[in-house]
KEZA-668938 format. One record per residue (C-alpha): residue number from 1; residue in three letters; x negated, y negated, z negated. Coordinates in steps of 0.02 Angstrom, whole numbers, plus 50000, padded with zeros to 5 digits. Example, Ala and Ser with C-alpha at 12.3 -4.5 7.8 and 13.67 -1.06 7.14 Angstrom:
2
num  residu  xx  yy  zz
1  ala  49385  50225  49610
2  ser  49316  50053  49643
This chain:
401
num  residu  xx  yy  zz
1  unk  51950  55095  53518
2  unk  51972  55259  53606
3  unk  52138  55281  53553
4  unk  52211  55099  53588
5  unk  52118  55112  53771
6  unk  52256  55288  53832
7  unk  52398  55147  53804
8  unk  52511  55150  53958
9  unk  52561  54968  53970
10  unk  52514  54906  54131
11  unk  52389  55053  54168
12  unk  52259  54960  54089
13  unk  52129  54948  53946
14  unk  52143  54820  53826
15  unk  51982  54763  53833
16  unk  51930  54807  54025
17  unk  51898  54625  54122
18  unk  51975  54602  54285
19  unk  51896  54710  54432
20  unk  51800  54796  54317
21  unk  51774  54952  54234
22  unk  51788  55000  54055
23  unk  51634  55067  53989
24  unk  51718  55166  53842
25  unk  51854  55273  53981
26  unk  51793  55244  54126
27  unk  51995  55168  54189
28  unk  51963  55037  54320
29  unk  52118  54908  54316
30  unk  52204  54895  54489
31  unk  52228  54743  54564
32  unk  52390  54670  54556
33  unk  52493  54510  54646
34  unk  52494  54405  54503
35  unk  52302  54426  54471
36  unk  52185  54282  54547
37  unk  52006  54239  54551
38  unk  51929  54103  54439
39  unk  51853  53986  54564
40  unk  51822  53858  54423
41  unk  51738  53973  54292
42  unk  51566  53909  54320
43  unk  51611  53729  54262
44  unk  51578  53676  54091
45  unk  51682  53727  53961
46  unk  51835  53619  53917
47  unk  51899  53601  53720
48  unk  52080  53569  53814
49  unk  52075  53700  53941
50  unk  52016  53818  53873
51  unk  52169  53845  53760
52  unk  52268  53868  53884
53  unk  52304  54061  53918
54  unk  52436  54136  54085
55  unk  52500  54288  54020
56  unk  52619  54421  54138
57  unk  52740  54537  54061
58  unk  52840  54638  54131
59  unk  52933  54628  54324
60  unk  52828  54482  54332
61  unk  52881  54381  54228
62  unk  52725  54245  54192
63  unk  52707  54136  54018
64  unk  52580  53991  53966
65  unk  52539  54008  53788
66  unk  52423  53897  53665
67  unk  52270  53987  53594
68  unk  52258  53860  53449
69  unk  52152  53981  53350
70  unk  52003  54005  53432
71  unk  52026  54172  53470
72  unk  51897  54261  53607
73  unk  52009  54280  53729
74  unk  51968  54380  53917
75  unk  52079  54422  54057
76  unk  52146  54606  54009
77  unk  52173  54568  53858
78  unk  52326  54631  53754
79  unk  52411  54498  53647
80  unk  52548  54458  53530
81  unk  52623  54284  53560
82  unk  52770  54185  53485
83  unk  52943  54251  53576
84  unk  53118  54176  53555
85  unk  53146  54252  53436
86  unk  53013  54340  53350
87  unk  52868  54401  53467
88  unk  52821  54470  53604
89  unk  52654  54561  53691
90  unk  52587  54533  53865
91  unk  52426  54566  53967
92  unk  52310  54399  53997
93  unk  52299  54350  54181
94  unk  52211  54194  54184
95  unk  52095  54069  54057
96  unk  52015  53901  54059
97  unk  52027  53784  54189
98  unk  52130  53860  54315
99  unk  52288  53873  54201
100  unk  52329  53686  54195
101  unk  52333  53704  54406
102  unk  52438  53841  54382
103  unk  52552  53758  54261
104  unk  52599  53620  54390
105  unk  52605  53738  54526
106  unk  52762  53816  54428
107  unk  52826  53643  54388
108  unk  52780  53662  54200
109  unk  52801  53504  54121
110  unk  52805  53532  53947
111  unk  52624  53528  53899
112  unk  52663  53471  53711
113  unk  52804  53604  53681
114  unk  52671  53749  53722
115  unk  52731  53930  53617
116  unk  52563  53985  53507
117  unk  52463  54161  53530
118  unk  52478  54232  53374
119  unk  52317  54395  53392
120  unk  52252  54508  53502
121  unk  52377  54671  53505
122  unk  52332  54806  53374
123  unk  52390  54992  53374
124  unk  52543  54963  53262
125  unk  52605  54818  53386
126  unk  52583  54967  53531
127  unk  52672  55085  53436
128  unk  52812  54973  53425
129  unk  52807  54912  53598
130  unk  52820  55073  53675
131  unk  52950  55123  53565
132  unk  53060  54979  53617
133  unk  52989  55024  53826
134  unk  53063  55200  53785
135  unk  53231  55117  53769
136  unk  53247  55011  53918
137  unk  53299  55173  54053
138  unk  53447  55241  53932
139  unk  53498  55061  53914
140  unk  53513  55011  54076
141  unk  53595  55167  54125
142  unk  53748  55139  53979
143  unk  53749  54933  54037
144  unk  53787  54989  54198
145  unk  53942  55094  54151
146  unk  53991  54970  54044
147  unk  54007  54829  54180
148  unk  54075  54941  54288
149  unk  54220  54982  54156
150  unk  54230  54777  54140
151  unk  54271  54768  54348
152  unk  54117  54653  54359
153  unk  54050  54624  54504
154  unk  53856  54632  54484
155  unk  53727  54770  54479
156  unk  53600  54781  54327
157  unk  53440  54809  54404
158  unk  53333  54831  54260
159  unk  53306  54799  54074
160  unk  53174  54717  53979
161  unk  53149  54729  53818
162  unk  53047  54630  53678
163  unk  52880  54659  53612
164  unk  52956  54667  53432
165  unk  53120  54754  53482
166  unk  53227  54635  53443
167  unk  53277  54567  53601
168  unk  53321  54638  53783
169  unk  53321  54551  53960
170  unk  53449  54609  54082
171  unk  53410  54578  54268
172  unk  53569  54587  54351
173  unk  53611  54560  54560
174  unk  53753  54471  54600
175  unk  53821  54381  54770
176  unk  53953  54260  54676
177  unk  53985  54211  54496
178  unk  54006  54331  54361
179  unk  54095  54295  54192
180  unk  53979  54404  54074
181  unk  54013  54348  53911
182  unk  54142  54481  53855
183  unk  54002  54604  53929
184  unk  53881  54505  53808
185  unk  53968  54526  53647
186  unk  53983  54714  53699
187  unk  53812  54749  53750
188  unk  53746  54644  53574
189  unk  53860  54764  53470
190  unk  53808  54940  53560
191  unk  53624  54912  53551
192  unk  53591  54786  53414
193  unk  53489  54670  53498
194  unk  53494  54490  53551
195  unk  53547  54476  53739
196  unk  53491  54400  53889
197  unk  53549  54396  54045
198  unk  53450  54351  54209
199  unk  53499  54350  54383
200  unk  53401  54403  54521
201  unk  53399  54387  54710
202  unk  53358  54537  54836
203  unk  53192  54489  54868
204  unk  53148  54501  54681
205  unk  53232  54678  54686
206  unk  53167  54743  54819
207  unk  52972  54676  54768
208  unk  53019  54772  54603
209  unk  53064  54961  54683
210  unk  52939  54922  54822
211  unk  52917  55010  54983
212  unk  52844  55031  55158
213  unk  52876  54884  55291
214  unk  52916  54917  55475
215  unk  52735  54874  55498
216  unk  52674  55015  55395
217  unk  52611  54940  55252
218  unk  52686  54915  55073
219  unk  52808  54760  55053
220  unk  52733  54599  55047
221  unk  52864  54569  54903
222  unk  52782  54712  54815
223  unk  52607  54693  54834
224  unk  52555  54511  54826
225  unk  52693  54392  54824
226  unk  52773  54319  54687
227  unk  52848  54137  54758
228  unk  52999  54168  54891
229  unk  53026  54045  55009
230  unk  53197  54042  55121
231  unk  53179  54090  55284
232  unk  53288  54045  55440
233  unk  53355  54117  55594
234  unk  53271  53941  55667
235  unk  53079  54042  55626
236  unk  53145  54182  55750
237  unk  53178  54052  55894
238  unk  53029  53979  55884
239  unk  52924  54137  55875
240  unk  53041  54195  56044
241  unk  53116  54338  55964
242  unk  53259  54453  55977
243  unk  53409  54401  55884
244  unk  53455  54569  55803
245  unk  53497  54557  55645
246  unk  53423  54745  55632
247  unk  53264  54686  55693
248  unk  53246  54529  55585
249  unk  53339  54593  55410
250  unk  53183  54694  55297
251  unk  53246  54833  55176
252  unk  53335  54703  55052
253  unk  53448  54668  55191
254  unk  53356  54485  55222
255  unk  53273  54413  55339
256  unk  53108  54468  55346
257  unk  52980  54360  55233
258  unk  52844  54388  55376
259  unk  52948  54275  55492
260  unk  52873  54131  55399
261  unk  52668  54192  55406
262  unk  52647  54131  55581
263  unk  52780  54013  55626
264  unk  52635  53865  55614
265  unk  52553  53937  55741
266  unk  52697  53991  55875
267  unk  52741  53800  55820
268  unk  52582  53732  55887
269  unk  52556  53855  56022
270  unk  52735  53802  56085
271  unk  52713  53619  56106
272  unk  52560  53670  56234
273  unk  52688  53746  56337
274  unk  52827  53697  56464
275  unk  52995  53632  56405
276  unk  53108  53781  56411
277  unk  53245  53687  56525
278  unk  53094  53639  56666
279  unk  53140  53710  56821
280  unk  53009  53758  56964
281  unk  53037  53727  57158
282  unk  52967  53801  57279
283  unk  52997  53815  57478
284  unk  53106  53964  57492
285  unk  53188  53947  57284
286  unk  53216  53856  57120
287  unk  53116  53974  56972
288  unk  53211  53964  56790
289  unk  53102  54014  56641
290  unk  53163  54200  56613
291  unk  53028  54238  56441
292  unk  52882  54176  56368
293  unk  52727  54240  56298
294  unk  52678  54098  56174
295  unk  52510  54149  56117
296  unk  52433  54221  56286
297  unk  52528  54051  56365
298  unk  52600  54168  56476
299  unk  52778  54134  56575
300  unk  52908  54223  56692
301  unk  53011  54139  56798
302  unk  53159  54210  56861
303  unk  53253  54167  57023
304  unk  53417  54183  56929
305  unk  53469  54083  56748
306  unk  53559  54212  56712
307  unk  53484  54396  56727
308  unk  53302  54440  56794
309  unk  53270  54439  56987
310  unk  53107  54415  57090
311  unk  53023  54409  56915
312  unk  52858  54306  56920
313  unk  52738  54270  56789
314  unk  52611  54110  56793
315  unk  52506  54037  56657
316  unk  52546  53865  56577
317  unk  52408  53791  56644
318  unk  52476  53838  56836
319  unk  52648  53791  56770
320  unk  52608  53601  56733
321  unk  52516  53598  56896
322  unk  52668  53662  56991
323  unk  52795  53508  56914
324  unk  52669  53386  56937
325  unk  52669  53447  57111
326  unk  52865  53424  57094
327  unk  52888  53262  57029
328  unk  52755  53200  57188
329  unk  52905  53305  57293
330  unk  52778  53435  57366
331  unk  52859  53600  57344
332  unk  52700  53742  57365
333  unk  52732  53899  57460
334  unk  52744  54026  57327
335  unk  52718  53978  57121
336  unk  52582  54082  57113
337  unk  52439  54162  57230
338  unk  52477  54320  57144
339  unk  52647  54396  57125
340  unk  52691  54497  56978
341  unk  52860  54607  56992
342  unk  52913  54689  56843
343  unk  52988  54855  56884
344  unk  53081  54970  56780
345  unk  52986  55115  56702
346  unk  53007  55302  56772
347  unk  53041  55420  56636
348  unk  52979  55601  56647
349  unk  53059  55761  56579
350  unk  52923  55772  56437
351  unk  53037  55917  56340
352  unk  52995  56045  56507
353  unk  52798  55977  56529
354  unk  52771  56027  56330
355  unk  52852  56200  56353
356  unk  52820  56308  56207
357  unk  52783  56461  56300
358  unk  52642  56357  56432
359  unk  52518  56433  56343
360  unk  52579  56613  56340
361  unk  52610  56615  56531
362  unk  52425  56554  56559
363  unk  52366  56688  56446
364  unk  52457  56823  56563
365  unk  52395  56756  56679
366  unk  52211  56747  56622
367  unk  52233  56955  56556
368  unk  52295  56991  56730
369  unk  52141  56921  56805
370  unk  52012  56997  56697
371  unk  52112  57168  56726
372  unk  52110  57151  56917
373  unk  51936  57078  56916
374  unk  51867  57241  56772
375  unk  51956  57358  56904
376  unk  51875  57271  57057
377  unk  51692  57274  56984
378  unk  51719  57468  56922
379  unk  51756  57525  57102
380  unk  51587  57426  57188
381  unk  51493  57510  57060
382  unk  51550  57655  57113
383  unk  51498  57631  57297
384  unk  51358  57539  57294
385  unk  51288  57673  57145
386  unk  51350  57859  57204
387  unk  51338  58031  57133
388  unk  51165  58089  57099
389  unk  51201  58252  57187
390  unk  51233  58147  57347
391  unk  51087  58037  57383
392  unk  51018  58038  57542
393  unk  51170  58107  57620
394  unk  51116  58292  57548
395  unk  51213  58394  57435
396  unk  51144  58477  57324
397  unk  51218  58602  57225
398  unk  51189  58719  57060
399  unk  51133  58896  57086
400  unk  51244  58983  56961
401  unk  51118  59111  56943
């Protein structure tokens, strides 16, 4: 048990459950995006749920399988299941009740047609499946040269292969159509294996190297999503944002997948605002809205449509009052009772305030003091305490005889 626990597939133990710790090594399993919590596991137990197992490979890649043989299955688990051809050996991410939700989430449909688990992984499988992971680098490096040599144009991005060996998966990034079945036949004869090719996006890519966000933090695509959804230039208006495509685009050279997380509520914050086009009167001019702060239902209105002048800023609330007040045909004095300016900022020469030599200039400075002030204190010692042979204005001096 010791010795099946070190196995590096998915940096877990075998045996460890989800969240937990392994009480043989000590390895705690990390949480990862495809891992969920069972919500339903205090029900009763079900003869036709409970057969149902989710099991991840890898790069994602998810599989329902059929425990038909009553095997003790827990999540962690290592497992050899039925594979097409031959089999194949995966880590157990979800049992009972919650698969059959899962199953329609994906749009599984055929419930009849489920592929069998065939045991719980054993050393031998291991050695076999890390023998065929040792593989996968060198192959995708000589796949790569030969597309190139073929003119193709599409990028292998990775290679997965079998539990048994016998079969390899080659994720491959293209923008149009690719013609790959020359570079079949040539990839089945160099490495003597069935092939498979699978096409990618860059979102799938880029969740698969991984990487830190604008924000900071580690890519959403790498850390806990798994499901893409499309995103549009039309989640950018409504949020108010800058069109620059530098701004918007996230390291796969998309638009961000964070442009979607609060467009619901920009959406519903919008409709409590002003219609864009309104135009404000007052006595002395006509106020167009210049930007908007959706959220803190904050606007500026500028005097101009076209660039910013006698910039003014007013909340909603004040706004709705003001073209009430219009459609009546009372124009008020001034928009608002206070009058907010925006000026450009001043800019300071922050290179000559963080001199490198500041400090060594107020040192000087400080030696020079305690110099002039050691010097000043040595001579009022010296009058205020005088020569013992001259107190009392007498002097007194040594016979030499």
């Amino acid at each position: 048990m010791q010795e099946s626990n070190q196995r590096p597939f998915l940096n877990v133990c075998p045996r460890c459950m989800r969240n937990h710790t392994c009480s043989t090594c000590g390895r705690r399993e990390p949480r990862g995006k495809l891992t969920a919590t069972d919500w339903m596991e205090h029900l009763p137990p079900d003869s036709s749920s409970n057969k149902l197992v989710e099991v991840i490979f890898k790069n994602t890649r998810v599989g329902f399988f059929e425990n038909d043989s009553g095997l003790d299955l827990k999540i962690g688990d290592l497992i050899v299941v039925e594979g097409t051809p031959g089999y194949d050996i995966g880590k157990i991410n979800m049992v009972g009740h919650l698969v059959r939700l899962q199953m329609k989430k994906a749009g599984f449909k055929d419930f009849d047609n489920l592929k069998k688990v065939i045991r719980l992984a054993t050393d031998e499988d291991l050695d076999k499946f890390e023998e065929a992971r040792a593989r996968e680098h060198s192959t995708m490096i000589k796949a790569r040269s030969i597309a190139e040599e073929l003119g193709l144009a599409m990028k292998i991005g990775d290679v997965e292969f079998q539990g048994d060996g016998s079969k390899a998966i080659f994720y491959y990034i293209a923008d149009e159509r690719v013609d790959f079945r020359k570079l079949i036949r040539i990839l089945a004869e160099t490495f003597k294996v069935r092939i498979e090719m699978k096409q990618i996006g860059a979102r799938q890519e880029a969740g698969r190297i991984g990487g830190i966000g604008p924000c900071g933090r580690p890519l959403c695509c790498s850390s806990w999503m798994n499901r893409f959804v499309s995103v549009g230039t039309g989640a950018a208006r409504i949020q108010d944002l800058s069109m620059n495509p530098q701004k918007l685009a996230g390291q796969c050279g998309k638009l961000k997948c964070c442009l979607n997380f609060e467009i619901d509520a920009y959406a519903e914050a919008g409709k409590q605002l002003p219609p864009k086009d309104a135009v404000i009167e007052s006595k002395d001019n006509l106020f167009y809205l210049f930007k908007s702060d959706i959220l803190q239902r904050q606007l500026t209105y500028s005097t101009d449509k076209h660039v910013p002048a006698n910039l003014v800023t007013i909340s909603a609330d004040r706004a709705f009052e003001i073209l009430e007040l219009n459609k009546k045909g009372i124009r008020p004095e001034r928009i608002s009772d206070e009058i907010l300016i925006e000026q450009p900022a001043e800019f300071g020469d922050i290179i000559g305030q963080d001199s490198l030599t500041r400090f060594d200039k107020k040192g000087n400075n400080i030696n020079k003091k305690r110099k002039k002030n050691k010097f000043r204190n040595s001579s009022e010692n010296q009058h205020s305490s005088p020569h013992p042979e001259q107190r009392h204005g007498k002097v007194f001096r040594h016979n030499e005889n």
